[in-house]
N, C-alpha and C positions, 0 to 999 in steps of 0.2 A: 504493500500500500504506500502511496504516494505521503510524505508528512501534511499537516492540515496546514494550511497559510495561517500567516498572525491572525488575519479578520478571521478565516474560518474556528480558530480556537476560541477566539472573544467569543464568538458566537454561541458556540458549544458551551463557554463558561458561563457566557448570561443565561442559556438556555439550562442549565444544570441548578443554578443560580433561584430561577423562579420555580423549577420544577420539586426544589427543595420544599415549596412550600405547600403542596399538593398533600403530604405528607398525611396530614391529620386526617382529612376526606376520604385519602385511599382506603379502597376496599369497601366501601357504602356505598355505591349509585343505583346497586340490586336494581342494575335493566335499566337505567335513567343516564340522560346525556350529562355530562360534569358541564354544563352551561358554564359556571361561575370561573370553571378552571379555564376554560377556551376563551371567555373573556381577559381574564388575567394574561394571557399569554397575549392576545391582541393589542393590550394595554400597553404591554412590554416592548411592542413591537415586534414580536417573535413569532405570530402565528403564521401558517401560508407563506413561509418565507420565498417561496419559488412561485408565488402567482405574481402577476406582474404588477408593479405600482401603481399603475394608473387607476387600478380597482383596487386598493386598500393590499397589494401584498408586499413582498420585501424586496420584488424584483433581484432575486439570488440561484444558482443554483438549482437544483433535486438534488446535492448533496447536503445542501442546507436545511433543506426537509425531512433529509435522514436523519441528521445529527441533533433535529430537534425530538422525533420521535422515538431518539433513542432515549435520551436523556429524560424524556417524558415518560416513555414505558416503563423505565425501570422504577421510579416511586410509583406514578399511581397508574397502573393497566391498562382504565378504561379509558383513562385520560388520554393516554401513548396510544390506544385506540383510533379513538376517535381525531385524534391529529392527524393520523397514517391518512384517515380516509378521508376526510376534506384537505389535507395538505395536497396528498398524491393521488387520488382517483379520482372522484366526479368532478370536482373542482377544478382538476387540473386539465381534464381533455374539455371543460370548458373555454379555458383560458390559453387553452394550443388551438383549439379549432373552431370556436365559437364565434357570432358575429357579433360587431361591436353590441349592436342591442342588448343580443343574453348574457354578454358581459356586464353590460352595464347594470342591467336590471337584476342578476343573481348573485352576483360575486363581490360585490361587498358587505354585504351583510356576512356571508363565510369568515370576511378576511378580517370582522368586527368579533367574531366568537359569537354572532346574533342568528348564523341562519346554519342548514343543513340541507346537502344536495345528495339524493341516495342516485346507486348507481344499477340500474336492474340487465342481467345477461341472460339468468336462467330461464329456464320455460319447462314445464311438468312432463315436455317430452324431449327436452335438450339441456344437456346440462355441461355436460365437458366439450362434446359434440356442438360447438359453436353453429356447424355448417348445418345442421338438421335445425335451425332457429326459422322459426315457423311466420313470427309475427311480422305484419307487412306494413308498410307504407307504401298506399298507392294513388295516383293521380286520379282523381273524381271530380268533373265538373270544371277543371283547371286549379284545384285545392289536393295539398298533400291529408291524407285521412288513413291514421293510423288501426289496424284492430289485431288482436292477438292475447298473450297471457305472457305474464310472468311471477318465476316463484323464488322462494328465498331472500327475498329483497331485505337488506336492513335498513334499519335509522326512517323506514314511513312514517311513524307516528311523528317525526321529529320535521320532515321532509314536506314541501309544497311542488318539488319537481324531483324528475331525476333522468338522468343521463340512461336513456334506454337505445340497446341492439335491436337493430330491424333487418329485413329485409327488403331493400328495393328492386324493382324490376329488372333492373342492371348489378344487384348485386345489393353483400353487404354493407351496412352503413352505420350510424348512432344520431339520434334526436334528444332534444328538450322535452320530454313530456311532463305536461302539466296536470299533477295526481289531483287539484281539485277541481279538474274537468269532469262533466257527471256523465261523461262516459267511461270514466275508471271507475270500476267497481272494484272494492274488497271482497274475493270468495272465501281468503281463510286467513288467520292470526297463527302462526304458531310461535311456540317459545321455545328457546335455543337451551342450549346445557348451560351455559352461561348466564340465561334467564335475560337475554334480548328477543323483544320479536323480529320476525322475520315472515315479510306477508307474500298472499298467491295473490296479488289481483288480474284483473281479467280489462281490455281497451278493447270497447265497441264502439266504433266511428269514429274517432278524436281528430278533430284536424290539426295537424299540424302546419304551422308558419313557416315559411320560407325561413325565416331567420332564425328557426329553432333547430333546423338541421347543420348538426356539425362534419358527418362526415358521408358521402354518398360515393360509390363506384369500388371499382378494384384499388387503385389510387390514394384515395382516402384514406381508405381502412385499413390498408398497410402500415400508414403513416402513425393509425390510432394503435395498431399492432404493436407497433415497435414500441410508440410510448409508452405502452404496459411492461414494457423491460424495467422501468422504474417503479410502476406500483407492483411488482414480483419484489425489486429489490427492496421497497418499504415495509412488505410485509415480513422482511424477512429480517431487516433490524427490529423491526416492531417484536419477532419471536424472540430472539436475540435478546432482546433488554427485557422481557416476561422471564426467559430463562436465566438473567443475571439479578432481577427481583427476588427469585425464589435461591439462589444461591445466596443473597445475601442476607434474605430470611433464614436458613438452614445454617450459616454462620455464626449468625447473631445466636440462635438457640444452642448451638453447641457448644459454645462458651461459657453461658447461664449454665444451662444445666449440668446440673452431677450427678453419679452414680459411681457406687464402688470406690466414695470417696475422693473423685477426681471428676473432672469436666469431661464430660464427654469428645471433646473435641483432642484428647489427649491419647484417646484409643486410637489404636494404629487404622482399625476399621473404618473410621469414622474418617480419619486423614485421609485414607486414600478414597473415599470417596467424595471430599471435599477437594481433593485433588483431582479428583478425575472431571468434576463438574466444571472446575476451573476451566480446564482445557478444552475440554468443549466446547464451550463459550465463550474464551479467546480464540479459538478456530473458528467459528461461525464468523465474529466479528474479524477478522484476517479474511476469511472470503467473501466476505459482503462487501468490504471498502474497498478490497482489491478488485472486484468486481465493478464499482463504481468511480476505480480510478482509471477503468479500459474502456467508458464512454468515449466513442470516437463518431468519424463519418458524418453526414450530412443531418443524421437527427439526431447526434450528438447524447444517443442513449448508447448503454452497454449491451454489448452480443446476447442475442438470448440466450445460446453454451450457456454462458456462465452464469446470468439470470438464475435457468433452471437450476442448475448446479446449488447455489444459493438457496433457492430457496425450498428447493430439496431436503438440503445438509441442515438448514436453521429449524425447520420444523419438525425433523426427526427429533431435532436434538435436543430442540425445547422440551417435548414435551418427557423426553429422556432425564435429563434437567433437572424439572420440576417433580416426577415423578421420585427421582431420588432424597429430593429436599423433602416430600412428604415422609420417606425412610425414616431421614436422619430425626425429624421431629415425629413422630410416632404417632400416636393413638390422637393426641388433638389435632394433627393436620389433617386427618381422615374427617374431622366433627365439620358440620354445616356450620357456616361463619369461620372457619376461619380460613386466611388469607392464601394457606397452599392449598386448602381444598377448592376453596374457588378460581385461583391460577392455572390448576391443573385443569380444570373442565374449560376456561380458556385457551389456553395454549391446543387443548385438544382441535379446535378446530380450524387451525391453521393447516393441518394437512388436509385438508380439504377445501379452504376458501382460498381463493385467489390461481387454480390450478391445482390438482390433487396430487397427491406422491405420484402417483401411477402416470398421470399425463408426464408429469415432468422427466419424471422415467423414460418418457416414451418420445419424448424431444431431446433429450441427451443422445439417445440412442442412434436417432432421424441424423443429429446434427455428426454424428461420428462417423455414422454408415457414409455420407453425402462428402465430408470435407476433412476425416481425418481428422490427429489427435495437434491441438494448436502448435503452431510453431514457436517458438523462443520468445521469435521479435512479438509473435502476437499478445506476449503477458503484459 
């Protein structure tokens, strides 16, 4: 990994700085958005730091949105959450590919810690299988008019639009849609292990605006492709600082406590699992920035190789991580309310959102079979 620039350090220190103070809150939002905290961080000037300034961002980086949501994840989760996904996803292919209108009209309230923009891909009969995405926008009457389903959506309750996959007649694309259009209907609520919902609704006629469509054709979507090289990589510090939370919860208790006379953290057992968690997690964090320091080319994101690779590696690992933190602290990390039993049922679905182990698997493999294992110069 490349070292941080001075500015990028100040950044990471202010951003570690205010994340300090998230402290007390963590681990209470039970399904609820930290509003108070994404304020704060706007405040500071530190939220959205890679959407562009003219609509309230820091005009910085996607490294700088890592480095916030690391620092943020590791105190308080939901917090480091919900940064990941208005800093790096629907927000963000807003503000790559949006027209000035739905910039102007969406994206600063985001960049104030006031608004929430969900991003919907799924559909009850497509889910990894992007190409089998069912839902259309089609020209009627000379108005674009969306209709289809989508499922597992997060953050609606919170959300007035969201950044929704279509299909146009030339292909795939992404729109504006507007959730209190009353042709979105809710079919179903469900709750997550984590205890967020996550809804199915269903789009009967909705027209869509010219100027709500971000990306249409082969051409487009490519472009929107690549830039999920970055919200692979944020989800992947996002596991990364969940699994350095729960390492530093399993530290903290193995020092308090005693048995057999002595702090547990003084059994050789207990070391080398405190050692092994370390390394993990300093390796996760070694291939994520190393990852984010080989953004090159014309859209200036990192190779997807190494994406998946990432974030592959992070979500095994986390939840590998965490899983041991609840070991080391024993019978109360297993108990409801406390902090590793609810990290753990976080961390858990990270191999599955944003790209499952299996897909990722399965574009390592694409991308080795097609080009061979990288060359030197290409690290």
């Amino acid at each position: 990994m490349q070292a941080l620039t001075q500015e990028q350090r100040e950044f990471a220190e202010r951003a570690e700085d205010v994340a300090a103070t998230f402290a007390n809150n963590a681990y209470t939002w039970e399904g609820d958005l930290p509003w108070e905290n994404l304020q704060t961080l706007a405040d500071a000037d530190l939220f959205c730091p890679s959407i562009s300034e003219e609509y309230g961002g820091g005009g910085r980086s996607d490294l700088a949105a890592m480095l916030l949501t690391d620092a943020v994840g590791r105190v308080c989760p939901d917090t480091g959450w919900f940064t990941y996904m208005q800093c790096m996803v629907a927000p963000r292919a807003i503000d790559l590919f949006g027209s000035e209108e739905v910039k102007e009209r969406y994206l600063p309230d985001v960049t104030a810690g006031e608004g929430h923009i969900s991003i919907a891909i799924s559909e009850p009969e497509a889910g990894s299988d992007v190409g089998s995405m069912s839902t259309t926008v089609t020209e009627e009457d000379g108005e674009l008019v969306c209709n289809g389903e989508k499922t597992w959506v997060g953050g609606i309750p919170f959300s007035d639009v969201a950044v929704t996959w279509v299909r146009f007649p030339e292909g795939l694309g992404s729109v504006v849609l507007d959730l209190t259009d009353p042709g979105v209907e809710v079919v179903e609520e469900h709750t997550n292990m984590a205890g967020y919902s996550q809804t199915h609704f269903r789009i009967d006629d909705v027209p869509i605006p010219e100027s709500h469509v971000l990306t249409r054709g082969e051409e487009g979507f490519r472009r929107q492709l690549v830039s999920l090289n970055w919200e692979r990589l944020g989800s992947s510090i996002l596991t990364a600082a969940w699994a350095t939370a729960g390492l530093k919860t399993a530290l903290s208790y193995a020092a308090d406590r005693e048995q057999f006379d002595q702090s547990i953290d003084d059994f050789q057992g207990i070391e080398w699992k405190l050692a092994e968690m370390y390394r993990q997690v300093e390796t996760a964090n070694a291939v994520v920035y190393n990852t984010a320091a080989s953004s090159h080319g014309t859209d200036h994101a990192p190779p997807r190789l190494k994406t998946s690779v990432a974030k592959l590696h992070c979500s095994e690992m986390a939840e590998r991580v965490v899983s041991e933190a609840v070991q080391i602290v024993g019978a109360r990390a297993y108990q409801q309310g406390h902090p590793l039993e609810y990290l753990y049922r976080l961390t858990r679905s990270r191999r599955i959102a944003a790209g499952t182990d299996e897909i990722q698997k399965n574009t390592i493999a694409r991308a080795l079979k097609q080009e061979g294992v990288p060359a030197v110069s290409d690290r």
